[in-house]
N, C-alpha and C positions, 0 to 999 in steps of 0.2 A: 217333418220338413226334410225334405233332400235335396242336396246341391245336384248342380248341373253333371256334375260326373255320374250322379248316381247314389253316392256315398249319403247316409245320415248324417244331418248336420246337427249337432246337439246345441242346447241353446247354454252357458254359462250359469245366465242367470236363473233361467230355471230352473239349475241343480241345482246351483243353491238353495233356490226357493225349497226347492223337492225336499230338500232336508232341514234348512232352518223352521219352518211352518207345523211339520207333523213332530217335530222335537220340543218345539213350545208347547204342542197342544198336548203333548206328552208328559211335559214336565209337569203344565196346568192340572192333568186328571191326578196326577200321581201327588198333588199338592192336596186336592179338593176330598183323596181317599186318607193323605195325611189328616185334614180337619178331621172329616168325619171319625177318626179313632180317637183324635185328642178331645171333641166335642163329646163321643162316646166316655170317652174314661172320666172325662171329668163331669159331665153330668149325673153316670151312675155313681160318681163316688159323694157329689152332692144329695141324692136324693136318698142313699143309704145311709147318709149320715144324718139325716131327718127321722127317715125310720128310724134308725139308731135311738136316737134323744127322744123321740115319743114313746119307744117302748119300754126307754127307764123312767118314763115320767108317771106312765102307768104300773111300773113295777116298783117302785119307791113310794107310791101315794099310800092312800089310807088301805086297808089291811083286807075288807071286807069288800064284796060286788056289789052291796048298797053305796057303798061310799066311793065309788071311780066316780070321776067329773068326767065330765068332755065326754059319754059315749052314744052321741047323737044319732040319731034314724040315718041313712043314707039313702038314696036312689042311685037306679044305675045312672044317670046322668052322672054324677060328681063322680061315681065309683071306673066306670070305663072311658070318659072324655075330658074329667077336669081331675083325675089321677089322686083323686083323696081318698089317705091310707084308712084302708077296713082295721077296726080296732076289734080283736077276739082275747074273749077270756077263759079261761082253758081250768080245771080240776088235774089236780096232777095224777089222777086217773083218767084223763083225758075227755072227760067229759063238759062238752060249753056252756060256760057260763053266760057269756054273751057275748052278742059282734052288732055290729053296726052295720052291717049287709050280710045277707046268708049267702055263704054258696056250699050248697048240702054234700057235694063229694072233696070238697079239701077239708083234711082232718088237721090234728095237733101233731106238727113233725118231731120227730123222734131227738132229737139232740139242738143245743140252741148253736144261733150264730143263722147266716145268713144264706136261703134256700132259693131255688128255680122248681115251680110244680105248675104243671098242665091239671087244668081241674072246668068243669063245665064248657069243654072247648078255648076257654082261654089259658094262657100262660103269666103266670102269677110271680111275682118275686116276695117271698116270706122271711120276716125276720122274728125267729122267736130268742126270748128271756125269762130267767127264771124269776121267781120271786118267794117270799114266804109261805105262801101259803096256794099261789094260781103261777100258773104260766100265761104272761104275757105275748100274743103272737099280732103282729102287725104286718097287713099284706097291701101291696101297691098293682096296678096294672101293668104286666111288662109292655104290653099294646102303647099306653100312655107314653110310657119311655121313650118307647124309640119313636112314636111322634116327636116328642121332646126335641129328640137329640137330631132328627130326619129335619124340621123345621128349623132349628138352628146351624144345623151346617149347612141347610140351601143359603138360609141369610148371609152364612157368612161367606159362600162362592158366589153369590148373583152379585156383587161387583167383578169379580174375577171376570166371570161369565159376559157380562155385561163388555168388559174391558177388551175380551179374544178379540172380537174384530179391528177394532182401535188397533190393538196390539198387533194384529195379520197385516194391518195396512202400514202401521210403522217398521215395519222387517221388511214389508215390500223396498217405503222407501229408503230404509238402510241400503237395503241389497244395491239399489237403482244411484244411490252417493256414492257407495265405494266400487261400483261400476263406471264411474263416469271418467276414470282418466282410461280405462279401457278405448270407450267412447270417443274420448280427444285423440288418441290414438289412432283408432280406426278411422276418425275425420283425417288427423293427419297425413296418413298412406295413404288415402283418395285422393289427397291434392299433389299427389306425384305422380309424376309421366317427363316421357324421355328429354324434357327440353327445362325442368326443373325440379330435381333434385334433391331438395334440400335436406339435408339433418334435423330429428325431430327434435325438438324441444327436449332438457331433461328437465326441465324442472317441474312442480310438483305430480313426478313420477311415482310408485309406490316401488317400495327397495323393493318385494318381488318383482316387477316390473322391468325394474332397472338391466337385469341383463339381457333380455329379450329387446329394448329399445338400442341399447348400446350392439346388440349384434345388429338390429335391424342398420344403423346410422353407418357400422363396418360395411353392408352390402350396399347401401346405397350408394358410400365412399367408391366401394369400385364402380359400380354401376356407369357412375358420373364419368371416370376417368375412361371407361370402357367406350364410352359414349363420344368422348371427344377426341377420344384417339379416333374411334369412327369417321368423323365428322373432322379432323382433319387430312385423313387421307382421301373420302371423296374430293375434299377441298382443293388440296396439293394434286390431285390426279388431273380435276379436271383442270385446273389451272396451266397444269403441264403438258395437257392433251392438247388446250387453246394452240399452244405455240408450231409445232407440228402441223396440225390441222390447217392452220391459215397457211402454214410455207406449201403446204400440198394442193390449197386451192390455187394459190396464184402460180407454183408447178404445171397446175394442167393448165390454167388461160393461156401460158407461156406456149406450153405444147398445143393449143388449139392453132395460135400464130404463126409457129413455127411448120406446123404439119399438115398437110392437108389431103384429101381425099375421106369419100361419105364414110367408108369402113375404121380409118382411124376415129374419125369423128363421131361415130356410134359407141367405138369405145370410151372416149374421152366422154364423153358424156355420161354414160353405165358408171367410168369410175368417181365423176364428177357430183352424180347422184348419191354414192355411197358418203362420199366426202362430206354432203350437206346431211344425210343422215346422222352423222358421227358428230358431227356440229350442233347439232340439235337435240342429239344423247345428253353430251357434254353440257350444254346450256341448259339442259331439266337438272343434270345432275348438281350443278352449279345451286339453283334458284330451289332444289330440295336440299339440300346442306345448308345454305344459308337460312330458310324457314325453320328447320331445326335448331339453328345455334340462335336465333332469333329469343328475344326476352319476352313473355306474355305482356299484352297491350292491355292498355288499360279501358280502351270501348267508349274514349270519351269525345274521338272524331267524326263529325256530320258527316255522310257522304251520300249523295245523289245517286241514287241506282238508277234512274233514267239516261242520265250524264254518260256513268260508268260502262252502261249497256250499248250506249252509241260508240266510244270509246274503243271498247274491244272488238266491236264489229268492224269498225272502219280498221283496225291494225291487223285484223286478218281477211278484211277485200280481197288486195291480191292476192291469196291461197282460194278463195270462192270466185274469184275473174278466172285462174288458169285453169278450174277443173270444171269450168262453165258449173257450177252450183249454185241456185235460186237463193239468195241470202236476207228473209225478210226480216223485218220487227215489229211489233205494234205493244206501242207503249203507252196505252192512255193514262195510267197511275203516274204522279209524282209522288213518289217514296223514298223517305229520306232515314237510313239506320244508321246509328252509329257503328263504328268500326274501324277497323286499318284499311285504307283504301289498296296498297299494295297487297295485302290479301285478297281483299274482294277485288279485286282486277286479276290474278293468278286461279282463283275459279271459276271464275266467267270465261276467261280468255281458254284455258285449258280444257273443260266443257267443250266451248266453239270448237275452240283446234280439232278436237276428240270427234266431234260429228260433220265437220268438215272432212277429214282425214275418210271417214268410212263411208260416205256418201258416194255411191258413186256418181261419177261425170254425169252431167248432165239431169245432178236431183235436187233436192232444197234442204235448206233448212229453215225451219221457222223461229225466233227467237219472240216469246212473248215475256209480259210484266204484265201484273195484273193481282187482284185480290186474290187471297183463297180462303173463304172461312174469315177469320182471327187475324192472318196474315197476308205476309205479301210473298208471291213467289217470280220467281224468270224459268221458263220452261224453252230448252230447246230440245224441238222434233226434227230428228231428218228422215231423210228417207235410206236409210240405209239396211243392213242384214239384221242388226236386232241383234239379240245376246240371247245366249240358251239362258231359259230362266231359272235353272240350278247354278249358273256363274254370276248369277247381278249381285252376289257379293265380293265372288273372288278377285274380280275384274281392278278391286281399290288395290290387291296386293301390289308392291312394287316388281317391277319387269313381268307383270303377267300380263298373256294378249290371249286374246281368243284365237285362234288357229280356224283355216279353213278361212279365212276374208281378204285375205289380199292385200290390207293395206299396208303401209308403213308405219312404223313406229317403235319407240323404246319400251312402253307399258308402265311411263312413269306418269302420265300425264292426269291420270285420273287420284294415283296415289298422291299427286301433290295439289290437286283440287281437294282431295280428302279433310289433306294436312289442314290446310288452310283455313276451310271453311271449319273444320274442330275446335281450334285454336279463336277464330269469331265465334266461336256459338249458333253458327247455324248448320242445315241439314242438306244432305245433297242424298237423294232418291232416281234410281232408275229404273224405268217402266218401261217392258215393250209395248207400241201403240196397239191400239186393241185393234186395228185392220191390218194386222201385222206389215207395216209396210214401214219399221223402222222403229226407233227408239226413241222414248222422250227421258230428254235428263233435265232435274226439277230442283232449284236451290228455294228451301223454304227459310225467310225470316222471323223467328217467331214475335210476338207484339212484345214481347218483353225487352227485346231493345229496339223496336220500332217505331217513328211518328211518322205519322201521315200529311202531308201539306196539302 
């Protein structure tokens, strides 16, 4: 996985994972080779101490090879798969007296106590003892053994074995609990943005944690402060700017009265225009400060987008009466979303303004409502120059304008449709028309807080 810069993004949890998992399963093998040696030791020490006790039972009985009990025929059956011990009786010239299965290349071992001999391709364990008058020698399968001991230590791992996975998926969800204030965390920072702020929660933080949240809570502290220091000097400026501004409109009317000829009047009017520009800066700047300092709405007021749609268009008539622009609507949808109606009035209205503004004299624009899909949207198309389509995102930053159009403006009007509509929960898109004769800009509501009437 790699982030958007480029860089590798490594995942937490999966290191963890990457290391608690092969260390269990490590501990688990190194458990299962412990059984195995303790199953080992204590079974050889059981079944040599069998042999042990039978070859003094034989070497303490009656005196003579007539007289042993117990030295029964055997088959390889019992002697290779069911591990019953070969009874030999030995001359202590080393010559056999008798055994209980042959096996023709193991002889009588040369000193007593307990032997390992390879003989007819198998591997034998031999215990001889002396006696009065014969050598007692007693031999077991080593093959049988470590069945023995191979069968007994699976038994005693296949719960183990059995348990791994259980046990993989309880580490998973160990791992995935003591990640979860992580989690509320990272939820927590996502519900931050410039118009709230807040301090995250300390409580059930983990102490690691703790000083990573307390610095986060120091930067957001300034953050806040950085913010409203912000947002009162738009505020103080533009309020400051109001007063001025109007003593300089009513300045030139004064000078319109008093002065007259066409050349003065050309001017007064050039600076009359710049006047209402400035007025119009100041009043975007005004209505984005205030959206900023503004509290998130809670989405629980009905508002008529048909109403709303008529509304904005008739408040900017007069702007489409003086630059003669065709300003239509067609609205068959009654769509009713919840929301802040002074939002949804500041995107609609700034939108219009926006394609009013670039349209030139003598174009249209078309304002529709209507379905789309799932939703509902309001599409206005003008006819204007269009936007290179490497800018149809830049164009939201504040004070950015396309250069090369001619029109007027501060470059605030689309950043604070932006705002707006964020802060509702819906989406503002813009398209050049595919006969390239102008721009459609597209507010989608999505049905999630939409009813249809």
């Amino acid at each position: 996985m790699e982030s958007a810069e480029g860089g590798r993004v490594t995942s937490l949890r999966r290191q963890l994972l990457a290391w608690l998992i092969p260390a269990y399963l490590l501990v688990a093998a190194v458990w299962m080779g412990v059984s195995y040696r303790q199953y080992e030791t204590n079974i050889s020490a059981f079944m040599d101490g069998q042999m042990h006790a039978l070859a003094n039972t034989y070497a303490h009985s009656s005196a003579t090879v007539a007289g042993q009990p117990g030295v029964r025929a055997l088959d390889e059956q019992h002697v290779q798969h069911d591990g019953t011990p070969i009874v030999q009786l030995w001359e202590d010239g080393g010559r056999l007296l008798a055994t209980s299965w042959p096996i023709p290349s193991l002889g009588l071992q040369p000193s007593e106590g307990f032997h390992t001999v390879d003989a007819d391709g198998q591997s034998w364990r031999i215990y001889t003892v002396l006696s009065s008058q014969t050598r007692v020698q007693i031999v077991q399968s080593n093959d049988f053994r470590q069945r023995v001991i191979l069968d007994s230590a699976r038994k005693s791992v296949e719960p183990m074995a059995l348990l791994i996975p259980l046990s993989v998926l309880l580490v998973w969800v160990a791992t995935l609990l003591a990640l979860r204030p992580v989690d509320r965390l990272v939820h927590a920072i996502a519900q931050q943005d410039e118009r709230s702020l807040e301090e995250l929660p300390l409580s059930k933080v983990p102490r690691e944690l703790m000083p990573l949240v307390v610095s986060i809570n120091g930067l957001l502290k300034r953050l806040r402060n950085a913010f409203a220091v912000r947002q009162r000097f738009v505020q103080d400026a533009a309020h400051e700017l109001r007063t001025p501004l109007t003593a300089l409109t009513l300045q030139v009317e004064a000078l319109h009265h008093k002065l007259g000829g066409s050349a003065v009047d050309a001017e007064l009017v050039r600076l009359d225009a710049g006047i209402e520009r400035m007025h119009r800066l100041v009043a975007q700047l005004l209505k984005l400060a205030r959206q900023e300092a503004a509290q998130p709405i809670d989405g629980s007021t009905l508002v008529d987008l048909q109403q709303l749609v008529k509304e904005s268009i008739g408040s900017l008539i007069p702007l489409a009466e003086k630059r003669a622009i065709d300003l239509g609507l067609e609205a068959t949808e009654r769509a009713v979303v919840r929301g802040d109606a002074n939002d949804l009035r500041s995107v609609l209205e700034n939108l219009l303004d926006n394609a009013l503004r670039y349209t030139p004299a003598g174009g249209s624009v078309d304002v529709t409502l209507r379905r789309d899909g799932g939703e509902v949207a309001i599409e206005f198309a003008d006819t204007g120059p269009g936007i290179p389509p490497e800018l149809l995102e830049q164009v939201f930053e504040r004070f950015y304008r396309v250069l090369g159009t001619g029109a007027q403006g501060s470059g605030l009007g689309l950043a604070i449709a932006q705002s707006a509509a964020e802060r509702g929960g819906f989406h503002i898109e813009l398209q050049n028309r595919h006969d390239q004769t102008g721009l459609v800009a597209r507010v989608r509501f999505p049905q999630a807080i939409l009813s249809l009437t």
